[in-house]
Structure formats: C-alpha cells, structure tokens
C-alpha positions in Angstrom: -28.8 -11.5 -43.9 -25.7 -12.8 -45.7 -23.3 -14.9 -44.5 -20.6 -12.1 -45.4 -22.7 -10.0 -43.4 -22.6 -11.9 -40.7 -19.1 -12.6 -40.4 -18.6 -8.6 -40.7 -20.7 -8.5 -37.5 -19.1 -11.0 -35.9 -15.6 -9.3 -36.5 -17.2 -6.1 -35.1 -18.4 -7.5 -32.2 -14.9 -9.3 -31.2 -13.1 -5.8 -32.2 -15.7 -4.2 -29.8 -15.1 -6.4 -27.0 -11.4 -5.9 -27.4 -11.8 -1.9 -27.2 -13.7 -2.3 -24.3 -11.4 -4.4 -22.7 -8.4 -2.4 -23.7 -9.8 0.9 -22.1 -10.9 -1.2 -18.8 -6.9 -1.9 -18.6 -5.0 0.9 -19.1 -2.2 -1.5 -21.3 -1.2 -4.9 -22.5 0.8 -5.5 -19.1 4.7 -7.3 -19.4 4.5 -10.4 -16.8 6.8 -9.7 -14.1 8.7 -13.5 -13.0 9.9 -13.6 -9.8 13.9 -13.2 -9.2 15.6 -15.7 -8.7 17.1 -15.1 -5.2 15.1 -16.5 -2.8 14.3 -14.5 0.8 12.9 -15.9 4.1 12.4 -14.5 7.3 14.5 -15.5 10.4 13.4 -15.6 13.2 9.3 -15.2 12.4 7.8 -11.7 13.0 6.3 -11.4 16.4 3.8 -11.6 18.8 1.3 -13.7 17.0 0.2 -15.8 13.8 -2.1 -13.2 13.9 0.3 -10.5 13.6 2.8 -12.5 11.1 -1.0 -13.6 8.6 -1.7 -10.0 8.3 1.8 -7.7 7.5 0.1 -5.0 5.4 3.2 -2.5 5.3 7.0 -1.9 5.1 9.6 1.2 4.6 12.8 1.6 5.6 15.2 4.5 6.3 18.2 5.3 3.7 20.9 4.0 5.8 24.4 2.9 5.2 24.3 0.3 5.0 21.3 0.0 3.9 18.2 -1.6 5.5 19.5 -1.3 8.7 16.8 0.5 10.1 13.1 -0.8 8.6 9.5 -1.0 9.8 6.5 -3.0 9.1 3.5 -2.7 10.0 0.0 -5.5 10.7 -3.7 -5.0 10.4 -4.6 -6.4 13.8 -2.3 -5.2 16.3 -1.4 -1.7 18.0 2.3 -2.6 17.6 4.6 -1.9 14.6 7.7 -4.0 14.5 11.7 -3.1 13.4 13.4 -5.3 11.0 16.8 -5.2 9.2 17.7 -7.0 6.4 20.6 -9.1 6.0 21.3 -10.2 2.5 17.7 -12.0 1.6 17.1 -12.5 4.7 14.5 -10.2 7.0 15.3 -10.0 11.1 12.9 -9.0 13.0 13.8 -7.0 15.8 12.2 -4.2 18.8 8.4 -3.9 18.6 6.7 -0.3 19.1 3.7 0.7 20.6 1.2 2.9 18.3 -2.3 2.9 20.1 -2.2 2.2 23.9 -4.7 0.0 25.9 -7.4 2.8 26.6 -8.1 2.7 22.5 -10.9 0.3 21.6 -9.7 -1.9 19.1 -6.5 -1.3 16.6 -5.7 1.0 14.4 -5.8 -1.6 11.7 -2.7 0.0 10.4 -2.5 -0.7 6.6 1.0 0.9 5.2 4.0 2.9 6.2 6.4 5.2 5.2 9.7 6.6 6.1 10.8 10.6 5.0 12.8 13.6 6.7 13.0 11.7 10.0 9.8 10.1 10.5 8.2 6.9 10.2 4.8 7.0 9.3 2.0 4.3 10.1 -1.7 5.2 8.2 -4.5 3.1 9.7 -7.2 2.0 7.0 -9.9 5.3 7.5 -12.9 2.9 7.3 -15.1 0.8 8.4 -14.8 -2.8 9.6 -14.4 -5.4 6.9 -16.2 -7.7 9.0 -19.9 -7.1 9.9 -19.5 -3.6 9.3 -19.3 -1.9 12.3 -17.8 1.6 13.1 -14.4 1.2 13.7 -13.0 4.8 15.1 -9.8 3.3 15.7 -9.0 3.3 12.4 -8.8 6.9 11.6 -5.8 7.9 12.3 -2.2 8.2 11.0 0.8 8.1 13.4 4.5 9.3 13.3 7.5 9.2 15.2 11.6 10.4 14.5 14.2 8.6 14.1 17.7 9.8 14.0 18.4 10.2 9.5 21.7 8.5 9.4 21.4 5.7 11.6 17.4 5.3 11.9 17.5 4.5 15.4 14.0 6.0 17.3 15.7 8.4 20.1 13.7 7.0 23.0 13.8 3.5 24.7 10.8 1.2 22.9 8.5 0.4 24.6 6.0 -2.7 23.1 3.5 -2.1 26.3 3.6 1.8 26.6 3.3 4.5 23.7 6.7 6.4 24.0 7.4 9.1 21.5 4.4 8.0 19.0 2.3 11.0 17.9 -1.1 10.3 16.0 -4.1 12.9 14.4 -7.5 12.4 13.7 -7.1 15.4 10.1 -7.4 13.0 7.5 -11.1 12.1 8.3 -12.5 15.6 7.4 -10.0 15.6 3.7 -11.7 11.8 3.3 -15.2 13.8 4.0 -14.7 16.3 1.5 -12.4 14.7 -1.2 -13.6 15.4 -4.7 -14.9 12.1 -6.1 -14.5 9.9 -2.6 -16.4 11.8 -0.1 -19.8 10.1 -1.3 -17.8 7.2 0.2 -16.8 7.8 3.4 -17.5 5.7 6.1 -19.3 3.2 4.1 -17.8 -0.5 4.6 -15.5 -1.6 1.4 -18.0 -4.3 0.4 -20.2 -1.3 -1.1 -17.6 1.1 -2.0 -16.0 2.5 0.9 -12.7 4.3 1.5 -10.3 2.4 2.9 -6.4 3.7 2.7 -3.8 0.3 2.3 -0.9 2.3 0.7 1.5 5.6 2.0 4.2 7.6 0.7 5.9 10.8 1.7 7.7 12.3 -0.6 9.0 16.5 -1.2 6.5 16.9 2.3 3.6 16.0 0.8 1.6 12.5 2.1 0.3 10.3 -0.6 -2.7 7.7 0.4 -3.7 5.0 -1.7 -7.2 3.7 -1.8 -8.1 -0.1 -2.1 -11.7 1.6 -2.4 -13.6 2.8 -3.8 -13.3 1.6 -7.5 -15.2 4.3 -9.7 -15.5 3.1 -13.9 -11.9 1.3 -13.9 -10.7 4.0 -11.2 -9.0 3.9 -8.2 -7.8 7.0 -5.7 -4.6 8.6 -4.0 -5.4 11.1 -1.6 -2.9 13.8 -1.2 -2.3 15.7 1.8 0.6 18.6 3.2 2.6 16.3 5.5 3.3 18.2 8.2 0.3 19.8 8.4 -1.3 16.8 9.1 0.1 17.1 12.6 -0.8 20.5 13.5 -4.3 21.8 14.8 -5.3 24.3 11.8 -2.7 24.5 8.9 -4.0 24.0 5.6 -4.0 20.3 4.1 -4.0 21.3 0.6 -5.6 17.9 0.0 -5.9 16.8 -3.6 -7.5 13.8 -4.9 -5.9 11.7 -7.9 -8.1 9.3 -10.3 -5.9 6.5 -11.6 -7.5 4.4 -14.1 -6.3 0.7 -12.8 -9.2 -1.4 -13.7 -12.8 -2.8 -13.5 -12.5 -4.0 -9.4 -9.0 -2.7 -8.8 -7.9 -1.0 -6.3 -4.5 0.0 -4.8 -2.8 -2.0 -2.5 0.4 -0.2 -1.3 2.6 3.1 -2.2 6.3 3.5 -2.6 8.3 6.7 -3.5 11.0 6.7 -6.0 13.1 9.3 -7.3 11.0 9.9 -10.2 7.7 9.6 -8.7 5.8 6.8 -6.7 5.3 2.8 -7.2 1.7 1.9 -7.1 0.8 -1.3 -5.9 -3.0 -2.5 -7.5 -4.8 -5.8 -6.5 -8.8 -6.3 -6.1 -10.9 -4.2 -4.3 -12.4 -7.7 -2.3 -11.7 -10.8 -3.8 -12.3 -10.6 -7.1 -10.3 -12.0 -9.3 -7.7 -9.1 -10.4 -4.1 -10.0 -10.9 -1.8 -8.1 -8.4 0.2 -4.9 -10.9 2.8 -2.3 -10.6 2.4 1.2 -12.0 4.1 4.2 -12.6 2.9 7.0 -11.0 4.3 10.7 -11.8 3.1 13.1 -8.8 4.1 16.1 -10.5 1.8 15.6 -13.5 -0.5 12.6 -12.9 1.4 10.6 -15.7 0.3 6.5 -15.2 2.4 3.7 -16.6 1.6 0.2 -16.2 4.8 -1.5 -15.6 3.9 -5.3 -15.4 1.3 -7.8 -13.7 3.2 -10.4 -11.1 3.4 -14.0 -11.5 2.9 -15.9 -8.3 3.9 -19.1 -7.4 1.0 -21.1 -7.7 1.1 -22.3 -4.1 0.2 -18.6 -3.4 -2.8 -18.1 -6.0 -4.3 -21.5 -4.2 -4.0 -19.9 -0.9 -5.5 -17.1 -2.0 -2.8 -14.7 -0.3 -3.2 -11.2 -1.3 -0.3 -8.7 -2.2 -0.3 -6.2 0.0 3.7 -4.8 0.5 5.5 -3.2 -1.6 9.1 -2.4 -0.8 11.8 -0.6 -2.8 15.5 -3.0 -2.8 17.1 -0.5 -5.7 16.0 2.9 -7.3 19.0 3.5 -9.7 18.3 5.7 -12.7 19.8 3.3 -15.6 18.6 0.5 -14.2 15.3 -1.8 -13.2 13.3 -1.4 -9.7 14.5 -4.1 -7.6 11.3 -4.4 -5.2 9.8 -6.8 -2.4 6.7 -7.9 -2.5 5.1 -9.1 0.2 1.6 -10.7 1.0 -1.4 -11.3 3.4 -2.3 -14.5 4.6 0.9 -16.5 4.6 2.9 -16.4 7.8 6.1 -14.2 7.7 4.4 -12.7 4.4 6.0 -14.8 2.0 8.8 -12.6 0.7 9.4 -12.2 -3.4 11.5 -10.2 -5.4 10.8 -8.9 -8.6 12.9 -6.7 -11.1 10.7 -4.5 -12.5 11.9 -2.4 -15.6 10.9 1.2 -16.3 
C-alpha cells in the first residue's frame, strides 16, 4: 500500500470518528459561564445535612413579586420545604409533609412543579439506587393548591402530619406500558431502569423526565393528562418522547417555558457526561441544544451532580436567566447562568 494510500485512510478514519461522534451529540454545544452574580442560601435548608446534600427539585409560583412563593424538594426525606427569594439570596421557610410515618421509607422525591394552583412533587418511580431493592415508596406523585396570586397553601403546614397533600399510585401502570421504556420498569438504574428526576406541567399535560434509561444516545419524557393522574379511571393519554441527548445521558430536571420546556441532561450514573441544557418543543418534538455548563472546578472535584433547574426570567427577546442547582454540596450550591435561545 502507498503512503498516499495510507494517509487517505487515515483521513477517513478521523472523518469517521468525527461523524460518529457528531451523531452521538446532537450539536457542537456553546459553553454556558456562570453569571456573574453570586447567590447563597440563608439560613441553610432544613432538617438535616441529609436533606440540604440531596435538593433534587425546585418551582415556584408566578407571584408578584415574584419568587415569593417556591418549593423544593430532597431525595431522602418525606418533607418538601418553602423558600422565597430575596435578591440572590434563597430563605428557606415552612416545611410540608408529603408521605406520613405509616409509609416505609420516602418517596425519594426527585423534581417539582408548579401550574393552575398546584404544586407537584414526582418521586423517582424505581428502584433503589443502593443494593437494589424494591422501593414502593417511590411510586407516586403528590399535589397540593395553593392560592394563584399569592401562593400561599390554604391550610396550616404541618411538617409532622400530612395536611392537604394528595398522592396516586397511576403513573406505574403508563411506566409499565410506555412505548420504548416498559422493558425497563422496575429494573434498578445501574442496568437501565426508569427512574423519573425532572417534571413540568404545562397546558394540563405532566411531562416526566427520565435519568434512565439511555437507549443509542436516547433519553425519555413521559407524558401524561395532568389531572387525570388524580382521578380513579380517566384516560392518561400517556405518550412517550425519544430525545437524542447522548451516549450515557440522561435527563436530570424539567422546566416549562412559554415556548416549550427546559431540559436539564447530565449522566445516567457517574459517567463522565457534562451537565447541558436543551430546547424542547412539546408541541412538535423539536430538540435544541442550547449549551453545556461550566462548573467551578471546586464542584467537578466534588463530584456534585446537577440536578435543579429553575427558571429566573422567560422573556421573549431575551436570554433564559436560570438556577442551577446541584447534589452533594450543602445548600445545593446555587449558580446562575444566562442561557440564549
């Protein structure tokens, strides 16, 4: 063989390896920087370090002002917790009971979302992460009202009792039988299981995102009929979304906008897959990628995972203005990011 020859194979093979890569990643991604306002939180989130290591969602209601009325939401407790936020700075404030003492275990609650009145807290619909046992708790998606303008619950919180919480089991059986997923339900995430992190609600219809499974460069929103999610026999109408976000990737929170819905990605596990935002249009499956995030480097060493995404700003002309938050750092390490469309 030649050495012209060769070189033409060489330059084949690198072209090659470059389409494959390409189609694994839907686009050359922008780098998203960090703003330059810095946030904290003040005082911490309570009851635990448990609790304040493991914040895996946030919404808030569209007050004015705004942000007076916000939730978040941990992975190891049966209590959500009410913040406001004050400039860039995140106060905690009442505590809410979801799951009550007669549940075994928590509701490892992974995301929530606020729309029409109601908060909404999705548990993680799979199996535990850790030695993978059944974990029945898990399956199940609450939702309470609070009043639209000021985003106050109606009834006294309680952080001991459940008090106007209302939870169903209905998503299990659309996990069961979702095209493309049900082969994975109830398997533990290590081998490909489902596991919801991320909701919206948006036009009373509930998007879930799935950190698993990850099928060829795929990852999953589930989407169900809101409302009938809380009735006995109404129709789900549940749909099931491919969204091509990369070898490993899976999606890590949801946020609606008025054009659509936010996507969150990060890995599946831990490997190493930089956390991205996407585009996601609802209406006709559209996917933009709209930038990978730069972390501070004392967060890539820890290892912390992005795992909240909340919408700051959703004006037309302008960039997203989001918060990102993360698991494993106490407080979860707030960062801003403006995020162009």
């Amino acid at each position: 063989m030649s050495i012209v020859s060769v070189r033409i194979l060489r330059v084949c093979a690198a072209s090659l390896t470059l389409m494959l890569a390409a189609a694994d990643h839907p686009s050359v991604a922008e780098m998203l920087a960090p703003a330059a306002t810095e946030w904290k939180v003040d005082p911490e989130f309570k009851k635990s370090e448990e609790a304040r290591t493991n914040l895996s969602g946030a919404a808030c209601v569209p007050t004015e002002p705004p942000f007076s009325s916000c939730l978040i939401v941990n992975d190891q407790k049966k209590y959500a917790q009410f913040f406001v936020i004050d400039g860039a700075t995140i106060v905690p404030g009442a505590l809410i009971r979801l799951a009550g003492d007669e549940t075994k275990g928590d509701p490892d609650a992974e995301g929530t979302a606020y729309a029409d009145g109601f908060f909404y807290v999705v548990g993680s619909h799979g199996r535990s992460r850790h030695g993978d046992k059944a974990n029945d708790s898990s399956y199940a998606v609450f939702r309470f009202t609070v009043d639209r303008t000021t985003g106050r619950p109606p009834l006294q919180l309680s952080d001991d009792e459940v008090v106007g919480v209302t939870s169903s089991e209905r998503l299990r059986g659309a996990i069961a039988q979702g095209a493309g997923i049900s082969g994975f339900y109830d398997r533990p995430l290590a081998k490909g299981g489902v596991n919801i992190e991320g909701i919206a609600v948006k036009d009373g219809r509930m998007y879930l995102g799935l950190r698993g499974p990850s099928v060829d460069g795929h990852a999953f929103i589930l989407g169900v009929d809101a409302e009938a999610t809380f009735t006995k026999d109404q129709d789900l109408a549940a749909v099931v979304w491919p969204l091509r976000l990369g070898t490993n990737t899976g999606i890590r929170d949801l946020a609606a906008v008025r054009d659509g819905v936010l996507v969150l990605s990060g890995p599946v596990n831990e490997q190493e897959v930089d956390p991205a935002l996407f585009h996601w249009n609802e209406k006709t499956g559209a996917l933009k990628e709209l930038g990978v995030l730069q972390l501070p480097q004392s967060l890539k060493d820890s290892k912390a995972k992005a795992e909240i995404l909340l919408v700051l700003e959703d004006q037309a002309s302008a960039p997203w203005r989001v918060l990102i938050m993360f698991d494993g750092p106490e407080n979860g390490a707030p960062i801003e990011y403006l995020v162009p469309r």
